[in-house]
C-alpha positions in Angstrom: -5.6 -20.4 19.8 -2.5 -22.3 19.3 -2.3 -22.3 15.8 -3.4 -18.5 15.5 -0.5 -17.9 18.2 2.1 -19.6 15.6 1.2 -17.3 13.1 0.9 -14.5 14.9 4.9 -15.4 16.2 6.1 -16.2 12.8 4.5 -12.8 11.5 5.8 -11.3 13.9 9.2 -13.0 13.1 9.0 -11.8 9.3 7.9 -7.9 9.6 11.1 -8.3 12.6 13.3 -9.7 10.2 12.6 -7.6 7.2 12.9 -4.3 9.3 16.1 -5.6 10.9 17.1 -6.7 7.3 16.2 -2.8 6.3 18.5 -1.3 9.2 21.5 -3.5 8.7 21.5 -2.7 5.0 21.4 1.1 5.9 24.5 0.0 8.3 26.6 -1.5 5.8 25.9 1.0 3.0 27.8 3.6 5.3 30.4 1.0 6.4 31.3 0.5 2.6 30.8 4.6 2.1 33.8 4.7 5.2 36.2 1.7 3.5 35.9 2.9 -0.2 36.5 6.5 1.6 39.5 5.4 3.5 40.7 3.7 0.6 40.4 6.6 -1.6 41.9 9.1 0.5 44.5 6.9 1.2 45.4 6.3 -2.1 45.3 9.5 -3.2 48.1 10.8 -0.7 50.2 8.2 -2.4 50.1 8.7 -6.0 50.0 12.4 -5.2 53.4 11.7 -2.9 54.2 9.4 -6.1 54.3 12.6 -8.6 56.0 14.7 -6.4 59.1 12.2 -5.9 58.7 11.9 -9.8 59.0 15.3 -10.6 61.7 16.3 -7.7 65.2 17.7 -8.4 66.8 14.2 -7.0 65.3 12.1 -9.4 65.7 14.6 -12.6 69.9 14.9 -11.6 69.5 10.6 -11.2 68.0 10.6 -14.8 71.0 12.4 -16.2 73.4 10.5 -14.1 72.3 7.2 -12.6 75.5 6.8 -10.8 77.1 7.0 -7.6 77.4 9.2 -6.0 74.2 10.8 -7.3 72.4 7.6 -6.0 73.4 8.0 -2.7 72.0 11.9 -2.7 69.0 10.8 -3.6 68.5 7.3 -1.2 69.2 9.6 1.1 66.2 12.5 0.3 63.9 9.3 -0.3 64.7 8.0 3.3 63.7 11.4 4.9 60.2 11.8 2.7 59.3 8.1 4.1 60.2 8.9 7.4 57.5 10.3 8.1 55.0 8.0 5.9 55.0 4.3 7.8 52.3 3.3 4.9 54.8 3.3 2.7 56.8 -0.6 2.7 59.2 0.2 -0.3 60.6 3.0 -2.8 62.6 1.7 -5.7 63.9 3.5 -9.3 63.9 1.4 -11.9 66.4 1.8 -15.5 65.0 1.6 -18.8 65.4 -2.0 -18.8 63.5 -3.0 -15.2 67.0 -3.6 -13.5 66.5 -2.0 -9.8 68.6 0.8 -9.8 67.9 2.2 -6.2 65.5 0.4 -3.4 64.7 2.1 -0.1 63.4 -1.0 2.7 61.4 -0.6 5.4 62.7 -2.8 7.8 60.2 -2.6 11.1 61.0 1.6 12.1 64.0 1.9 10.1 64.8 2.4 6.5 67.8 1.3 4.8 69.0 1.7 1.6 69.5 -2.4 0.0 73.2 -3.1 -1.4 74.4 -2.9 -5.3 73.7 -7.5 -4.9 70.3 -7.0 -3.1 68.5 -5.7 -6.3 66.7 -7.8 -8.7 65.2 -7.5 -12.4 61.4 -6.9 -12.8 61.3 -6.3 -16.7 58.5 -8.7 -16.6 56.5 -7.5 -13.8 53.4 -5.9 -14.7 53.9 -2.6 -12.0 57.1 -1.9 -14.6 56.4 -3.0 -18.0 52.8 -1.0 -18.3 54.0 1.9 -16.1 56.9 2.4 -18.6 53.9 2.4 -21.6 52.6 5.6 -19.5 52.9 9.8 -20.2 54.7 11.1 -17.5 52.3 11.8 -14.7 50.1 9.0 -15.2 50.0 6.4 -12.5 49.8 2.3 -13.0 48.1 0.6 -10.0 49.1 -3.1 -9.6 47.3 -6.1 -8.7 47.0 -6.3 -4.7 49.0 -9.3 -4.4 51.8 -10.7 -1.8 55.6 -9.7 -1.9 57.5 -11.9 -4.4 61.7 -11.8 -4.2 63.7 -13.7 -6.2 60.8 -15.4 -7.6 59.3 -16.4 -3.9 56.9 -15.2 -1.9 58.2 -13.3 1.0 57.8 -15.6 4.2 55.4 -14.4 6.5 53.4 -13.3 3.7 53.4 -9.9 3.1 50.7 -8.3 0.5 51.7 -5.2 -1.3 49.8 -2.8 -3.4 52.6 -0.8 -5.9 52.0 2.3 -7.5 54.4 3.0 -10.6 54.9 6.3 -12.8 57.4 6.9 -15.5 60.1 9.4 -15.7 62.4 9.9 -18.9 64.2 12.9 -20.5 63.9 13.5 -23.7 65.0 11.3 -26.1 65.5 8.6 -23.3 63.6 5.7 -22.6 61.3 5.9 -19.6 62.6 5.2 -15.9 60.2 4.0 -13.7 59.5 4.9 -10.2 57.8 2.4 -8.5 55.9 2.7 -4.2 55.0 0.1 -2.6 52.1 0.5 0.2 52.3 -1.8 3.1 48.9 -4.4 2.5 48.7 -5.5 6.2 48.1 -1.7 7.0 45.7 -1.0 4.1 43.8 -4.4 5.9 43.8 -3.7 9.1 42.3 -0.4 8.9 39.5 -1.6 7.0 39.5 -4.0 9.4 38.5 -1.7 12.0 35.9 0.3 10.1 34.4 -2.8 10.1 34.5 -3.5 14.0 33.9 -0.2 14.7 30.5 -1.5 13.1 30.5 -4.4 14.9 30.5 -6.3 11.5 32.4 -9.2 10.0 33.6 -8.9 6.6 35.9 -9.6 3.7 37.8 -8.3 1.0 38.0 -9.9 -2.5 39.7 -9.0 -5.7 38.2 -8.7 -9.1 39.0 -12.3 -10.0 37.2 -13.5 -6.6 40.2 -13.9 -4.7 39.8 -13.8 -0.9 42.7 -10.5 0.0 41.0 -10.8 3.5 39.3 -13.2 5.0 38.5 -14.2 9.1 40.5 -17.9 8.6 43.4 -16.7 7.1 43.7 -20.8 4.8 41.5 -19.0 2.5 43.0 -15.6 1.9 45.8 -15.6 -1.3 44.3 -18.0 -2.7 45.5 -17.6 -6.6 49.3 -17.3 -4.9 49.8 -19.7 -2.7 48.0 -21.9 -4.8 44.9 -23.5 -2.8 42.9 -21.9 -5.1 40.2 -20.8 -2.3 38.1 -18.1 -3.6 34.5 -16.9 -3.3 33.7 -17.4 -7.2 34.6 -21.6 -6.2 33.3 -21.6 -2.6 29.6 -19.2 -3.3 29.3 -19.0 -7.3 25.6 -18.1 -6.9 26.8 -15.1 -4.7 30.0 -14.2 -7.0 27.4 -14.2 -10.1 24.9 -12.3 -8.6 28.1 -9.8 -7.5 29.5 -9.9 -11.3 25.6 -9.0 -12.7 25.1 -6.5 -10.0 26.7 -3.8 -12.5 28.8 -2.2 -9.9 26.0 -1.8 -7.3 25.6 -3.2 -3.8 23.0 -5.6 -3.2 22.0 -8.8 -0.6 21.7 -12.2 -1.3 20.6 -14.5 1.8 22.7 -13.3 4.9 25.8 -11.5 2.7 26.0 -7.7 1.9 28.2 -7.2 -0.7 29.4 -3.5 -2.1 32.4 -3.0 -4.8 35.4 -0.8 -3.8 36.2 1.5 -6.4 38.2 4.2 -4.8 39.6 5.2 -8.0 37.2 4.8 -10.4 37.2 8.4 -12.8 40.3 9.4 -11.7 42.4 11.2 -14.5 45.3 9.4 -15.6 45.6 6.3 -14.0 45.4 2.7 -15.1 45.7 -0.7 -13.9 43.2 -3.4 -12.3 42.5 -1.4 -9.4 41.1 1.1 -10.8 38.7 0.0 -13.4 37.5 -4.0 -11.6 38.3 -2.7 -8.0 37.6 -4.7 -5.0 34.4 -6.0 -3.4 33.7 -5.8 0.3 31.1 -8.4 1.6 29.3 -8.4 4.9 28.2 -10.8 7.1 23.9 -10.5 7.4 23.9 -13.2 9.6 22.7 -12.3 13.4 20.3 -13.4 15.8 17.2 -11.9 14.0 18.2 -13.7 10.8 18.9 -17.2 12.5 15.9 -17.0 15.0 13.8 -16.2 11.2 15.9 -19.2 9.4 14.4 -21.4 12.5 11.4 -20.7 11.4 11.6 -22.0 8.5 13.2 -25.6 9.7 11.5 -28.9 9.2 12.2 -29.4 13.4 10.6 -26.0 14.3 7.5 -27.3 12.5 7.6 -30.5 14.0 7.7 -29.2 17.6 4.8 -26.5 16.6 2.5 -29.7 15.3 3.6 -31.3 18.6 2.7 -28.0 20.3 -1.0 -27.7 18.8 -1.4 -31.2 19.2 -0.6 -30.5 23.0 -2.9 -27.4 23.2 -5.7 -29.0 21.1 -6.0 -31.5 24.4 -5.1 -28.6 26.9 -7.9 -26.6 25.4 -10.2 -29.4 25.2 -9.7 -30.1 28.9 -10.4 -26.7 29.8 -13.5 -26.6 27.5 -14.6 -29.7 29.5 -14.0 -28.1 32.6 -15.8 -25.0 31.9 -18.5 -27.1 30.7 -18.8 -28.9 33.5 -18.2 -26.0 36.1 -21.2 -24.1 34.0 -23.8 -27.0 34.5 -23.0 -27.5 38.2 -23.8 -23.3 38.4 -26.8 -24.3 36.0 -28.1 -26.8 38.0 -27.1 -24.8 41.0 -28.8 -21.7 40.3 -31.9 -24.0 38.5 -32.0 -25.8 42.0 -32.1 -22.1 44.1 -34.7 -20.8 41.6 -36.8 -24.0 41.9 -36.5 -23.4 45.7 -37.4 -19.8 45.4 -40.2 -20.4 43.0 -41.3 -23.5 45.9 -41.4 -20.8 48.4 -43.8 -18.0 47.0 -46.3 -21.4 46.2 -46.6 -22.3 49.3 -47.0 -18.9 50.5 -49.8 -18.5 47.6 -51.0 -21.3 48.8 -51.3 -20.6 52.5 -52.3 -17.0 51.5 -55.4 -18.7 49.5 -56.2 -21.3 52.4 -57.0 -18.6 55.3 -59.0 -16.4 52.4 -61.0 -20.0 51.7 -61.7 -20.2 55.1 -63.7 -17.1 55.9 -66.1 -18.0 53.2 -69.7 -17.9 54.7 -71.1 -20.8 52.5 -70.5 -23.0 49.0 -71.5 -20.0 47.0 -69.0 -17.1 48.4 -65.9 -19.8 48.9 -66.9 -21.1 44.7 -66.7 -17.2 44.3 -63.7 -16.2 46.5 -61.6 -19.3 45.3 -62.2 -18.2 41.3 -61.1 -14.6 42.0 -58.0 -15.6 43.8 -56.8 -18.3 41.3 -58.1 -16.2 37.9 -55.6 -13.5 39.0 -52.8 -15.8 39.8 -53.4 -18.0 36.4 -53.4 -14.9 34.4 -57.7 -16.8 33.5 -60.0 -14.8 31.8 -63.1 -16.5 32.3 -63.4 -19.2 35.4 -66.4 -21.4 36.4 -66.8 -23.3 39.6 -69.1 -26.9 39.3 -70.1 -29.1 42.0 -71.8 -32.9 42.1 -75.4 -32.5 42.8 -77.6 -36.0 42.7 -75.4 -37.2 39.7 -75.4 -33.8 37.8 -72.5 -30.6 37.6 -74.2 -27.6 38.8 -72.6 -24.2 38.3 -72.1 -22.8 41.3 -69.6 -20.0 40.9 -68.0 -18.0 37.7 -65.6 -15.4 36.8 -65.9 -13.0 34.2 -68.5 -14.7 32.4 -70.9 -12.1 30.5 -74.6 -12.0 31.0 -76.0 -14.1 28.2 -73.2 -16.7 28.7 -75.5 -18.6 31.1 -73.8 -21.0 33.2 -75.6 -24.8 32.8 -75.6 -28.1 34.5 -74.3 -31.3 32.6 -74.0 -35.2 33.5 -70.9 -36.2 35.2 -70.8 -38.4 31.6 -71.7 -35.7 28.8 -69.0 -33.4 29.0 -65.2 -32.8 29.6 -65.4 -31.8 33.4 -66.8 -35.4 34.0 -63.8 -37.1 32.0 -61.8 -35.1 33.7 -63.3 -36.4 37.2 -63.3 -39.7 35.9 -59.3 -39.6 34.9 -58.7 -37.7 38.4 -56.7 -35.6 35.6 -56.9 -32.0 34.4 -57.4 -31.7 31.1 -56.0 -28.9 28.7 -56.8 -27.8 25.6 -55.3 -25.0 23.0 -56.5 -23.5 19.9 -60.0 -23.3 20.5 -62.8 -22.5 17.6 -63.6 -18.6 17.6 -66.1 -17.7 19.5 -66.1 -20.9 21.3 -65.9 -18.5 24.6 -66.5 -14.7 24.8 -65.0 -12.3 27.1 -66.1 -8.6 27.4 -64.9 -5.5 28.6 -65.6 -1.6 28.4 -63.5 -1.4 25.0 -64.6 -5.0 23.2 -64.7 -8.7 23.9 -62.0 -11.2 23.0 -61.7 -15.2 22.5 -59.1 -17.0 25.2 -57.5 -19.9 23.2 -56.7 -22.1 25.8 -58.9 -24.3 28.3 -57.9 -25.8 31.7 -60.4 -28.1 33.5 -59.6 -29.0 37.3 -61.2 -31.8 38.9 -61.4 -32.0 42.4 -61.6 -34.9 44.9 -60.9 -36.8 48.1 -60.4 -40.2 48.6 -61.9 -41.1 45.2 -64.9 -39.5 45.9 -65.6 -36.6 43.3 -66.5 -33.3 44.7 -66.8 -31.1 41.4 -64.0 -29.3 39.0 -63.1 -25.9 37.9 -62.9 -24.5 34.4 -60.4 -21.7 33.3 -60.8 -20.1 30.1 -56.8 -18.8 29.6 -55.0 -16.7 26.8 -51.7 -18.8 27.6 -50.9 -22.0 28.9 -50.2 -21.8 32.3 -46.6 -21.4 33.6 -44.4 -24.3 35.4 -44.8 -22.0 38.6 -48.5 -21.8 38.1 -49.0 -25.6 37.3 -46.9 -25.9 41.2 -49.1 -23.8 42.5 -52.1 -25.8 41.0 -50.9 -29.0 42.5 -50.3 -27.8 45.6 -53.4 -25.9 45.9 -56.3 -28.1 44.5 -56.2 -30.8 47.0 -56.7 -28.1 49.8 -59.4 -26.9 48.0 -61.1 -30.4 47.4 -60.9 -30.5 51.2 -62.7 -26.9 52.1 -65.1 -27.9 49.3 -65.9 -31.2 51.0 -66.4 -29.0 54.2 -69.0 -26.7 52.6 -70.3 -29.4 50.6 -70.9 -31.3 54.2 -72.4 -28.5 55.8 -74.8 -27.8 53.0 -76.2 -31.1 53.5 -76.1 -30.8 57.2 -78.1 -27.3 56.7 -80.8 -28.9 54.4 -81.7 -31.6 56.9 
């Protein structure tokens, strides 16, 4: 029972686990639906906020003259567009040659316009050098990496996503206008898509960077130079991710789903939008770790020690039962022996006042075969007494016509072993024919023999023969031995007052 309980819980564990498996992945394939659609819609705002800055009056008049005061008119027009955009970290304009000709700071809830020896080259970056390679209109998307100035990384550290488009008149080499989106913000509401889940994820670039992750020591890993990434940490998971073809899937307790919010969009380049970002999710809950029990070298330990425990238990009960069911046994065998003890004795005292309203021998031979035939289920019956040395037939029952009863020599036959012995004798399987019975519709053989001698005080009186088609029952063998010796006793009485008569 044990053992069948065991598997029946771990079964049970497995078709738990798997449905609860099915369910969470159906959760976190609409948690990654709501991050790639946040991300998408947030990113689309931006590069379409990006085109119209491009293409505004401010920045075609600082095209044709990137001077002062034209500068100043259009830091001015930037500052009141990002106003009302707190997404939005940084806004800089960029000459043909990367120097920073115009940078609009976000500074906590103000903006401010950063002095002529505040800006900084970024010919070599890559948010200037492949945006300047782009058709106006097109958009470059940068890495998502932290803020670098002056060749360090801004303390705390600040990740930035830029968005870059080029701007030129003709004959001019390209401008480049260049937002920067505040990371933390971008984070923190994915953040709470996922806890609005109730799940714990992170966020990893295309080279298996960590961009968010619960213990911020292993986010940034490729900047800050720990080097702590998931493709280092899990490369099982981060090559299953890579051969996964774009397409969420599950290994052990991690989800993982890629983020490609801008993946087909017309006109843009750069890493985000043809790698994109992953998004993994944590599978591991109670049903999972109660399952991963099940499958511990200690939870098999204590379920061995459990059957062991149960085996005995259950043997102990089975002992129990065993021995509660023989004490009913022997209890209800005892009440049925009593039972059975009763209707003898009332046979027997039924037969004993019958016996004694016999007239003579003859009628109590007579009345003592009819009463006992019935009761022994006998089908023929004779009743012999000792007369001078011989067995005379005094009484029979059923016996037909020509089966004449005769007289033997208490040494020439069975019924004077059987006096001898003082021990009835019984015999089964006798020849056909050996004894006839008849009635209306035919005759039949009985099979069995029963010879009954009677006595007192080791002197023998005579013996009764029953001709039976079953051996007699345990309640009609009790009945025998109760009732013979009484009738040895009437038949001494009768025998006495024969003699007494004849003299």
């Amino acid at each position: 029972m044990a053992a069948l309980l065991t598997v029946v819980w771990s079964l049970a564990g497995w078709r738990q686990h798997t449905q609860a498996a099915a369910e969470r992945t159906v959760t976190d394939d609409a948690v990654a639906a709501e991050a790639v659609q946040y991300l998408a819609a947030t990113l689309a705002n931006a590069i379409a906020d990006l085109r119209f800055l491009a293409t505004s009056n401010e920045v075609r008049e600082l095209l044709a003259d990137p001077h002062e005061p034209q500068l100043a008119t259009t830091a001015t027009e930037f500052i009141s567009i990002l106003r009302q955009k707190p997404l939005y970290r940084r806004l800089r304009i960029f000459d043909s040659q990367g120097m920073e000709l115009l940078r609009i700071e976000r500074h906590g809830r103000s903006l401010d316009r950063s002095p002529q020896s505040g800006l900084e080259s970024k010919a070599r970056r890559d948010f200037f050098e492949e945006a300047q390679k782009l058709e106006p209109g097109s958009v470059y998307v940068s890495r998502f990496d932290l803020d670098v100035q002056g060749g360090q990384i801004v303390q705390p550290p600040t990740p930035m996503l830029r968005l870059s488009t080029p701007v030129r008149l003709e004959g001019r080499s390209a401008m480049v206008i260049t937002l920067n989106l505040d990371g933390d913000q971008l984070i923190e509401a994915m953040h709470r898509i996922l806890d609005k889940r109730g799940r714990q994820g992170t966020l990893i670039d295309d080279q298996g960077y960590w961009l968010y992750h619960p213990n911020p020591a292993m986010r940034w890993g490729g900047q800050i130079g720990t080097e702590e990434k998931l493709a280092r940490r899990d490369p099982e998971l981060w090559q299953r991710m890579q051969a996964s073809a774009g397409n969420a899937g599950v290994r052990q307790n991690t989800y993982f789903h890629p983020l490609l919010p801008l993946r087909g969009v017309a006109d843009l380049r750069g890493a985000l939008v043809d790698l994109g970002w992953w998004i993994t999710l944590d599978h591991h809950d109670e049903v999972s770790a109660w399952y991963h029990i099940l499958l511990t070298p200690p939870f098999w330990a204590s379920q061995l020690l459990l059957l062991i425990a149960a085996f005995f238990v259950l043997r102990l009960q089975r002992e129990a039962a065993e021995r509660r069911s023989q004490a009913e046994n022997e209890s209800a065998a005892f009440a049925r022996a009593e039972r059975e003890l009763r209707e003898v004795r009332g046979q027997v005292y039924e037969l004993s006042l019958r016996m004694q309203s016999a007239k003579d021998l003859e009628s109590f031979t007579e009345l003592t075969l009819s009463e006992l035939a019935p009761v022994l289920g006998a089908a023929l019956g004779a009743f012999y007494c000792i007369e001078d040395g011989w067995l005379q037939p005094i009484g029979s029952y059923g016996l037909a016509k020509e089966l004449m009863l005769r007289q033997f020599r208490l040494g020439d036959s069975l019924l004077g072993e059987a006096l001898r012995q003082h021990r009835g004798i019984e015999l089964a399987e006798l020849p056909p024919n050996y004894l006839m019975v008849r009635t209306g519709t035919g005759r039949s053989a009985p099979p069995h023999l029963l010879i009954l001698p009677l006595w007192v005080k080791d002197e023998n009186l005579g013996a009764i023969e029953f001709a039976l088609n079953t051996p007699p029952s345990e309640q009609q063998r009790l009945m025998l031995r109760q009732a013979l010796p009484l009738i040895s006793l009437h038949l001494a009485n009768y025998q006495h007052r024969r003699k007494v008569g004849s003299t």
